[in-house]
Each structure stands twice: as C-alpha cells, then as structure tokens.
C-alpha positions in Angstrom: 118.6 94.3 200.4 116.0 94.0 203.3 112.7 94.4 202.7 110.2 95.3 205.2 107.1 92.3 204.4 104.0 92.2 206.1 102.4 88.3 207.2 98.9 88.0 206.6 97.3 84.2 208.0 94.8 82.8 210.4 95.9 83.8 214.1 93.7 81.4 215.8 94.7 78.4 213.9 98.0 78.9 212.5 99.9 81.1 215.1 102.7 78.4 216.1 103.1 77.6 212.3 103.3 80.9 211.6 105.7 81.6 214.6 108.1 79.2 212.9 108.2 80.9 209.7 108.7 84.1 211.0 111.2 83.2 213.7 113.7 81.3 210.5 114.0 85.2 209.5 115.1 85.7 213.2 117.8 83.4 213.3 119.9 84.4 210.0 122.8 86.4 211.0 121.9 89.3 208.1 118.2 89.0 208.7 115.5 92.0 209.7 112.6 90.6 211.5 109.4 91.9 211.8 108.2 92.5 215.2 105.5 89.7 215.8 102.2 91.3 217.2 100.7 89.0 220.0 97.3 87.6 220.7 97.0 90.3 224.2 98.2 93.6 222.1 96.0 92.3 218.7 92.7 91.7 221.4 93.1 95.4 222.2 93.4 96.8 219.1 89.9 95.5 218.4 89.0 97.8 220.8 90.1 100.9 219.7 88.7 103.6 217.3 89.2 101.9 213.8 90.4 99.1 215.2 91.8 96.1 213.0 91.5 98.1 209.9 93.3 101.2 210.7 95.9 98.8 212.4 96.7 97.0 209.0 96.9 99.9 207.3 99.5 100.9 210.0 101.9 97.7 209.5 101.3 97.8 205.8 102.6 100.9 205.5 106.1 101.4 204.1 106.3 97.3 203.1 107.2 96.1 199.9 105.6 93.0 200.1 102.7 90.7 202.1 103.5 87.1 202.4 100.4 85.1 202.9 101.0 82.2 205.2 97.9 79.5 204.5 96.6 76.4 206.0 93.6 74.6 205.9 90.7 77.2 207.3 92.4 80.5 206.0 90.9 80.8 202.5 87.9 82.7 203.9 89.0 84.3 206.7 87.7 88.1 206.6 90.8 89.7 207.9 93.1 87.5 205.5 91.1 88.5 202.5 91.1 92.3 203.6 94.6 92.2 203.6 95.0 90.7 200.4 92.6 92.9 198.3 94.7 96.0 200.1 98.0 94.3 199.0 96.7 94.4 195.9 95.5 97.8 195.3 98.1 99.1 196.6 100.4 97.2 194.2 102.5 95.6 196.6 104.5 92.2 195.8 102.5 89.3 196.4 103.2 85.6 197.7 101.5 82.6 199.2 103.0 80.1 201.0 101.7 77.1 202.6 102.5 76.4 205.8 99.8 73.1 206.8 103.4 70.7 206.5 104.8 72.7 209.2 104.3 70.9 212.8 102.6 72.8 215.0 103.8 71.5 218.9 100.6 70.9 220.1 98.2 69.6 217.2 101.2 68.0 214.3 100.7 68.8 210.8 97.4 69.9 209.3 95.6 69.0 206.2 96.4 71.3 203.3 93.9 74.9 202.7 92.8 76.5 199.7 95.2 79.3 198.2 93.4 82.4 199.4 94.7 84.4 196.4 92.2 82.1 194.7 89.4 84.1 196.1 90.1 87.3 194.0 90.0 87.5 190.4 90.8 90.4 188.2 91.1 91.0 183.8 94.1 91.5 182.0 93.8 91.9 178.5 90.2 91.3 178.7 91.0 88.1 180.2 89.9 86.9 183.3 92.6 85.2 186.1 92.5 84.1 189.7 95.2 86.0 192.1 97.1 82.8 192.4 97.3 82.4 189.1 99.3 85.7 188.8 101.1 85.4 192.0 103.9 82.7 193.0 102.8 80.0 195.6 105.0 77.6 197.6 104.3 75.3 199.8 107.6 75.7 203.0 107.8 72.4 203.8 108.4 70.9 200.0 109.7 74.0 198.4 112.0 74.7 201.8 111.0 78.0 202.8 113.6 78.2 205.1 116.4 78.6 202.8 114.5 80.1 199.9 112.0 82.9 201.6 114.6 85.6 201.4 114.8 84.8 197.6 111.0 84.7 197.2 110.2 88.1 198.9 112.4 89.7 196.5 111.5 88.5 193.7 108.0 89.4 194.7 109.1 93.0 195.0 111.0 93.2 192.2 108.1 92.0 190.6 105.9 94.5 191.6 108.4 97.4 191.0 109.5 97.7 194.5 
C-alpha cells in the first residue's frame, strides 16, 4: 500500500542528504514520491499570512506518517521539533532515521546528531519515556534505508493505527 509520509530535517544543512533519501523513493518502479518543496517556494512561504506553520499543517495533512531525517545540528532545530510534537498529537506513525553516513557532494559525510525524538518525553503508565525510546530509529547507511524504508513507514503506520 502507499502511504503518503511527510520529511521533517534541517533544510540548510542536510538538503542534499535529504535529497537522496527522498529521490531512492523516486526511482522504484511501484513508488509514490512526495513532491520535494524547494529552498525559492519554502523562502516565500515565510512570507505569507501564517507562514511555515499553516504550511506544515498543509503537507501534514492526509499523511500517515513523518519520517524524521537527522544529522548532526537537527536535534534543536525549531521547525524539526514543531513538526515532531504535531506528529505526535496528532497520532501519526513515527520514525527517525539518520542520514549523517550519507555523502553529501559537496561537504562528504558528517559526524553523527542527536535523535530529535529525544527532545520530547511523555508518561505511560505513570512512567516517564523519551520519544525515541517509543519510536523506531535507524541509521540509512548501516541499516540500508534504501531497501528497507518502504518496510519502515509501514510499520510505523500500522503502528500507529494508520
């Protein structure tokens, strides 16, 4: 089944990793892809009325799941963490995946980030547990993303009832 997933990561730093993720979805002959939103269309949406938030909501909507692609600087990135709290409350599937082993053309590989999921923390049971711990994380280098994303983002969403 396809599932519509939104990418959440670090546009400045991360763009041609992220590019390379996003374009092994391309390339399979039974693959959807999700449009990719460029740096010229994202600059103007900052300028409109509700700008970045109203935007996210907008490519959120009617997705099962949010991938969150991470590398080193991405942990605390506003926009990232936004994204991840709304994934959240509105119980969409979950997954993290490091992408700092992936070569970027210009700059190589990177040093490895925090997992962003980490920043959150919520209580089960009266127990207290980081995001990450309750959400898979791979790494796409090690774990090879290319073969096994499909697998991942369903299992995310049938995780999450989706």
């Amino acid at each position: 089944m396809a599932r519509k997933v939104f990418f959440s990561f670090h546009y400045q730093r991360d763009v041609m990793r992220v590019m390379q993720v996003r374009n092994s979805w391309v390339v399979r002959s039974k693959g959807e892809a999700t449009p990719f939103y460029d740096k010229a269309e994202f600059e103007q949406v900052k300028k409109k009325a509700g700008g970045i938030e109203r935007w996210i909501e907008e490519q959120m909507n009617g997705t099962s799941v949010t991938v969150v692609l991470y590398g080193r600087e991405t942990f605390d990135r506003p926009w990232v963490l936004h994204e991840i709290r709304r994934s959240y409350e509105l119980g969409k599937g979950l997954i993290a995946i490091a992408i700092h082993n992936v070569k970027d053309p210009r700059n190589g590989t990177d040093y490895a980030g925090k997992n962003p999921l980490s920043y959150f923390t919520t209580t089960r049971n009266g127990v207290k547990f980081d995001l990450s711990q309750l959400y898979p994380s791979y790494d796409w280098v090690n774990n090879d993303g290319y073969t096994n994303l499909p697998a991942w983002i369903e299992s995310a969403a049938k995780a999450a009832g989706k």
